[in-house]
C-alpha positions, 0 to 999 in steps of 0.5 A, spaced: 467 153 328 461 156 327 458 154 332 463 156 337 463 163 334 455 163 334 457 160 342 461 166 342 456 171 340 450 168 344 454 169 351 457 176 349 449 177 347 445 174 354 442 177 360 444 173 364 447 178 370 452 173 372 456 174 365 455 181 364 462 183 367 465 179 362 461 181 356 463 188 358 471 185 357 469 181 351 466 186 347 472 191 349 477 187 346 473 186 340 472 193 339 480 194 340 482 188 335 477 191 329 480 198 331 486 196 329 485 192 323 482 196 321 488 202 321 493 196 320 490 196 313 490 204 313 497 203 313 499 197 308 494 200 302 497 202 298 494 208 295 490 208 289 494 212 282 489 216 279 489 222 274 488 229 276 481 230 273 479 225 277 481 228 284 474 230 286 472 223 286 477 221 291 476 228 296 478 227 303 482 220 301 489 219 300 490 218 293 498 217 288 498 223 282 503 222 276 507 228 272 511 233 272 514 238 276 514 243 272 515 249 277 515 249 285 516 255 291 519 254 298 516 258 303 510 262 298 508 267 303 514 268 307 511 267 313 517 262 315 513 255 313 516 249 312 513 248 306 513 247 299 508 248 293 509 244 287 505 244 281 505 237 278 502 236 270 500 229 269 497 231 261 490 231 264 491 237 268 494 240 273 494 240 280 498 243 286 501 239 291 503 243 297 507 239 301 509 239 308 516 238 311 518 236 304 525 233 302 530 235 297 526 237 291 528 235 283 530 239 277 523 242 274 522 238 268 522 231 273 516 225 273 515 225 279 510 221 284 506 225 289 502 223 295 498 226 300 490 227 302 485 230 296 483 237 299 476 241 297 476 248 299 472 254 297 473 251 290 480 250 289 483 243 290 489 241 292 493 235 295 496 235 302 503 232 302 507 230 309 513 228 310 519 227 305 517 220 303 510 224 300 515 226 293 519 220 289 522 219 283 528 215 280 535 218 277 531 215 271 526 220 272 529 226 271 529 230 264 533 230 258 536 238 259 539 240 251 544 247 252 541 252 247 544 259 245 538 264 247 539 266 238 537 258 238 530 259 242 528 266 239 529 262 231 525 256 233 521 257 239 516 251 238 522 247 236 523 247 245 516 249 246 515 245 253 521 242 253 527 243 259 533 247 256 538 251 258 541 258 257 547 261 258 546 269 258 545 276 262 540 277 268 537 284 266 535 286 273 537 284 280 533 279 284 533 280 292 535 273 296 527 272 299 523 273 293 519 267 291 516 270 285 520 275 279 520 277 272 525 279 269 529 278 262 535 274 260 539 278 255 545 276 251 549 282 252 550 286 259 548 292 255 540 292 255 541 295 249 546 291 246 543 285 247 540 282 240 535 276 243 532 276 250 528 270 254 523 272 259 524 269 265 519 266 271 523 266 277 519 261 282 522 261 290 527 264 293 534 264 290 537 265 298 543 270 294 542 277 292 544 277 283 546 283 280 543 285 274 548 284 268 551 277 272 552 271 268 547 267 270 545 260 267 538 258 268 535 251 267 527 250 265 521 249 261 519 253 255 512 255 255 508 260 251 504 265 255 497 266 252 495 272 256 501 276 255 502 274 248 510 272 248 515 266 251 517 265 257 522 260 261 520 257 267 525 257 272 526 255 279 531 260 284 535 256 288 537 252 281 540 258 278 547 259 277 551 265 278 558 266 274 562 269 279 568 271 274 563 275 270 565 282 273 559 286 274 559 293 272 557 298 277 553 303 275 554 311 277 547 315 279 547 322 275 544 328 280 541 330 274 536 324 272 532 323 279 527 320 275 531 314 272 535 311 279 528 307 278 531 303 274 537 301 279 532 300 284 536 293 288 541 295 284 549 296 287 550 302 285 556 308 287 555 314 288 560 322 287 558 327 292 560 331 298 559 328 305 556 329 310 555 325 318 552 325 324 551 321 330 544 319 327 544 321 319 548 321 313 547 324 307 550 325 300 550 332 297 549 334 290 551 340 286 544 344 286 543 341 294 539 335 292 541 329 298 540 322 298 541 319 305 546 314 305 547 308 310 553 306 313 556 300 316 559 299 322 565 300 320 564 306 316 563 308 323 568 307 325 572 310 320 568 316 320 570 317 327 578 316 327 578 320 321 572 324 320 569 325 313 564 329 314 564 334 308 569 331 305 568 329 297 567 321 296 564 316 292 560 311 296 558 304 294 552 301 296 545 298 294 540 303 291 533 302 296 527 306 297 526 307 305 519 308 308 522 311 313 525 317 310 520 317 304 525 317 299 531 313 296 538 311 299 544 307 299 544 301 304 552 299 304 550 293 309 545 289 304 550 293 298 556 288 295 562 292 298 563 290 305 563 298 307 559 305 303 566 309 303 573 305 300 579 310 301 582 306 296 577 307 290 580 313 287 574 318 285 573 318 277 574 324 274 567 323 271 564 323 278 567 329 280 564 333 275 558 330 276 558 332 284 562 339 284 563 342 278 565 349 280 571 346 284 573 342 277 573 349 274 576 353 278 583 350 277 585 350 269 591 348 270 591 342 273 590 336 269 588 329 271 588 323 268 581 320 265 579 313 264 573 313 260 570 311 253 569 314 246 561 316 245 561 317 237 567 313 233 572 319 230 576 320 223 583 320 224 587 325 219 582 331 223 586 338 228 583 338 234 577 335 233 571 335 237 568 328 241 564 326 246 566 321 253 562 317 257 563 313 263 561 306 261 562 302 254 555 302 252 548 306 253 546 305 260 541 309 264 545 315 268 550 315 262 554 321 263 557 325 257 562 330 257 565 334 251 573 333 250 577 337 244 581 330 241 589 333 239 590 331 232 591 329 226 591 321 228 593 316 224 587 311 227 580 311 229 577 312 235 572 307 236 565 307 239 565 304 246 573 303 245 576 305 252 581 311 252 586 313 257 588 320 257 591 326 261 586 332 260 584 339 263 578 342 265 576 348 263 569 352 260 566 352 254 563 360 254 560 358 247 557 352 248 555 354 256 558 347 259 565 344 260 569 341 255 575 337 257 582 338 252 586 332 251 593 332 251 595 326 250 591 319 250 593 311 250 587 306 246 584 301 249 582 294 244 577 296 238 570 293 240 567 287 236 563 289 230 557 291 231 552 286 226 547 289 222 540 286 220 536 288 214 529 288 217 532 294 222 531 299 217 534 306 217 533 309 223 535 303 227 542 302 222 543 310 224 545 309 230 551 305 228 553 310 223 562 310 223 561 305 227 564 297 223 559 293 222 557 286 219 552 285 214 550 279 210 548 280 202 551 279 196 556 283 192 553 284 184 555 290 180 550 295 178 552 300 173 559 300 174 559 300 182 559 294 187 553 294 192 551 288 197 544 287 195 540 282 200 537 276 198 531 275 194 530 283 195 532 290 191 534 293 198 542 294 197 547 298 199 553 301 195 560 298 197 566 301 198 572 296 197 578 295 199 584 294 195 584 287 193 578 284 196 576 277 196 570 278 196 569 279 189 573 273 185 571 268 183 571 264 189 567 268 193 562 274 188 554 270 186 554 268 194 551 271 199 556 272 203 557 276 211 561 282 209 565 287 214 566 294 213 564 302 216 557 304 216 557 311 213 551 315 211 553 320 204 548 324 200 546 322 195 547 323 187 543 328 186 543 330 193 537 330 195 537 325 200 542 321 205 544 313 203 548 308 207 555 305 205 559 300 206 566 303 206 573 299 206 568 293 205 570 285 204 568 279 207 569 277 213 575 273 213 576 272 221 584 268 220 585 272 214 587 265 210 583 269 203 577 264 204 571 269 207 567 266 215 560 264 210 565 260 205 569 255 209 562 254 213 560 251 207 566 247 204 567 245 212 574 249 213 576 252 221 574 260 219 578 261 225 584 257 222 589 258 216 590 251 216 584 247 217 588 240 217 595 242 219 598 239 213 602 245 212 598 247 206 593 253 207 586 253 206 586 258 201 591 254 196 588 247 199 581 250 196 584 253 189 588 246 189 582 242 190 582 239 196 578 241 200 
């Protein structure tokens, strides 16, 4: 065999004239065979898998990293690319993999194996990946998800440090359907204020939706604590979140007066009471003192305005709050808003957007009354004459919160309850004392009591000052000081005096020497020697959800429903079963 390779060789290597020809030939077919033998092996090596710090020892060379996904963006720069960067954390380090015409992408928290060529450029390094094959991973490899409350994470954060969770909860801004990177905060309450916890979200990639602020959202990512900025964020991804349609998004109301708060609505669908005005080109809304805000109509508000024309007429418009380089200020954009049109005939005009936009007409007439929708700011004592109270247009503190005083007809028998909706007839008229307009009550319907508010020791006075009136859960425990009950709280001498309710629970046997959660009104009184301002509980007990006798922190710890009398439906309640010794 080798001496017809060597043959071989020795004719292809001659200088005889008469094989050169055929030497030419030989030698090309040679050159072809090992061209693609060598591709051949190109394409059948398997790449080697390597850790990320080791990438810039195979720049240039098709190499498998191992890790998990722990963020990725479609489309980073917006420029219509079909391209994914996804980050990949193998333990070692960290390493980009921007991936070209990719396939379907995993939840964050996936193993993951990618595999593309090593680039080095101008100091950074990535991986270039091509082609849906470029990312693999099994059912195998996806993360185990742990549903959490947002209270979970803010009592143990390091407990998930790392790990995928999922929070259900309240976006607190909106997020537009193009942006690939956002901040924002996810409450547990719609009200920003109300709000007890809230998470810190990084939201990568696009959503493809436009989110309203306050919407219930459930999210799924990775918990991490971020150094710089000194705070726990979840690291989420915009095409996993989603959306709870049957939440109803509250739509806020721009004050004319508060220019410098609409910022906070910026994306925001927000409505909008003025007079006005239409043309070819311009619409505008005006407001009491001339202010304006150019509105952008739809096709068929258009259309509307020309077979019945609107102009200078009072509307409220509906429509998403932008800021226009074009007019150099803010608008109302109906065509990116949620409502399919600016102006809706059908949408009646609050009475709180009518005084808002003209206030002199309102006044003008004050025999005519109107019937009010509204909520109650301030909670208000029964058994008072024509007390003197506050409106609002929303439940609870939301910038451009709109307030009205109102004379409230009485003596009452009941509350009236902070953040509680009322229904009333009233009148306008002005209050030459008080220089505004004061609305008087004739005849009113209440809405549901709100939940009690729950108060935390570590607040402090000024803090527990804006619940004043207000019900409220406190967690202590009830010990007699001087021949008066207060709550006192655990391992401290801070305390409040209690006010009992006829026959509480509370302070027998059952229920006295345990830190129990109590209920009550937050009221603030002088003190004894009348120098200074102290909190009591008032109509005070422990919390008792079913009314069995047996407080919420009781049946708790004995293993009882606090939502059921009788836990085990035997026909005995929990009480009795308690007292009897059964449970």
């Amino acid at each position: 065999m080798a001496d017809a390779v060597k043959g071989l060789m020795d004719r292809i290597t001659n200088d005889d004239p008469e094989t050169r020809g055929q030497q030419l030939w030989v030698m090309f077919a040679l050159a072809m065979f090992l061209v693609a033998t060598l591709n051949w092996y190109a394409y059948v090596r398997e790449p080697e898998v390597i850790e990320v710090r080791q990438l810039l020892e195979y720049k240039n060379e098709v190499v498998k990293v191992e890790g998990t996904l722990i963020s990725w963006v479609e489309d980073p720069y917006g420029s219509g690319d079909d391209r994914v960067d996804a980050i990949i954390d193998d333990g070692t380090g960290v390493v980009e993999s921007r991936w070209y015409r990719p396939g379907n992408m995993p939840p964050i928290g996936t193993t993951v194996t990618v595999m593309g060529d090593v680039i080095e450029y101008d100091g950074r390094v990535w991986i270039q990946s091509l082609g849906a094959g470029a990312m693999e991973w099994t059912t195998s490899d996806l993360p185990e998800v742990e549903k959490l409350a947002i209270a979970d994470v803010a009592q143990d954060p390091f407990a998930y440090e790392g790990e995928v969770i999922q929070l259900t909860g309240f976006i607190g801004e909106s997020i537009a359907p193009d942006a690939t990177f956002t901040s924002a905060y996810l409450g547990d309450h719609p009200s920003y204020g109300n709000s007890e916890h809230q998470m810190h979200l990084i939201i990568r990639s696009a959503i493809g939706q436009w989110v309203e602020a306050t919407s219930k959202v459930e999210v799924q990512g990775i918990l991490t604590y971020q150094q710089r900025d000194l705070r726990w964020s979840l690291q989420v991804q915009g095409p996993e979140i989603l959306v709870d349609r049957n939440h109803v998004v509250n739509v806020p109301q721009l004050d004319w007066n508060a220019q410098a708060t609409w910022s906070y609505q910026s994306g925001q669908t927000v409505t909008m009471t003025g007079v006005l005005t239409t043309s070819e080109t311009d619409w505008r809304l005006y407001g009491p003192s001339g202010t304006s805000i150019c509105v952008l109509p739809t096709d068929e508000d258009r259309a509307s305005d020309e077979s019945s024309s609107m102009h200078n007429t009072l509307q409220t418009v509906e429509g998403r709050l932008l800021w226009s380089e074009t007019e150099a200020g803010w608008c109302i954009d109906a065509n990116n808003g949620a409502s399919p049109t600016l102006v809706n005939p059908e949408t009646p005009i609050s009475l709180m957007a009518m005084l808002s936009a003209d206030p002199i007409g309102m006044v003008a007439d004050p025999d005519a009354t109107y019937t009010l929708s509204a909520y109650v700011k301030y909670a208000v004592e029964p058994g008072v004459e024509n007390e003197e109270a506050y409106f609002v247009d929303a439940a609870s503190y939301t910038p451009g919160w709109t307030t009205v005083a109102v004379n409230v007809p009485g003596p009452r028998t009941a509350w009236l309850e902070t953040g509680q909706n009322i229904i009333a007839n009233v009148s306008v008229g002005w209050d030459d004392e008080d220089m505004r307009i004061r609305l008087t009550v004739h005849d009113y319907t209440l809405g549901t009591v709100p939940s009690a508010r729950t108060l935390l020791w570590d607040d402090g006075a000024t803090q527990w000052s804006y619940a004043r009136e207000q019900n409220v859960l406190l967690n202590g425990k009830a010990t007699e000081i001087e021949g008066q009950w207060h709550l006192v709280r655990d391992g401290s001498n801070d305390s409040i005096v209690l006010n009992l309710l006829p026959q509480a629970i509370g302070v027998d046997q059952y229920h006295l020497d345990q830190s129990m959660t109590w209920a009550g009104r937050l009221r603030q009184v002088q003190s004894d020697d009348g120098m200074s301002l102290v909190y009591t509980l008032d109509q005070a007990d422990v919390l008792d959800s079913d009314g069995d006798g047996l407080g919420d922190t009781l049946e708790d710890t004995i293993g009882t429903s606090p939502t059921s009398e009788d836990s085990d439906d035997d026909g005995v309640g929990d009480r009795e079963a308690y007292e009897n010794g059964q449970s």
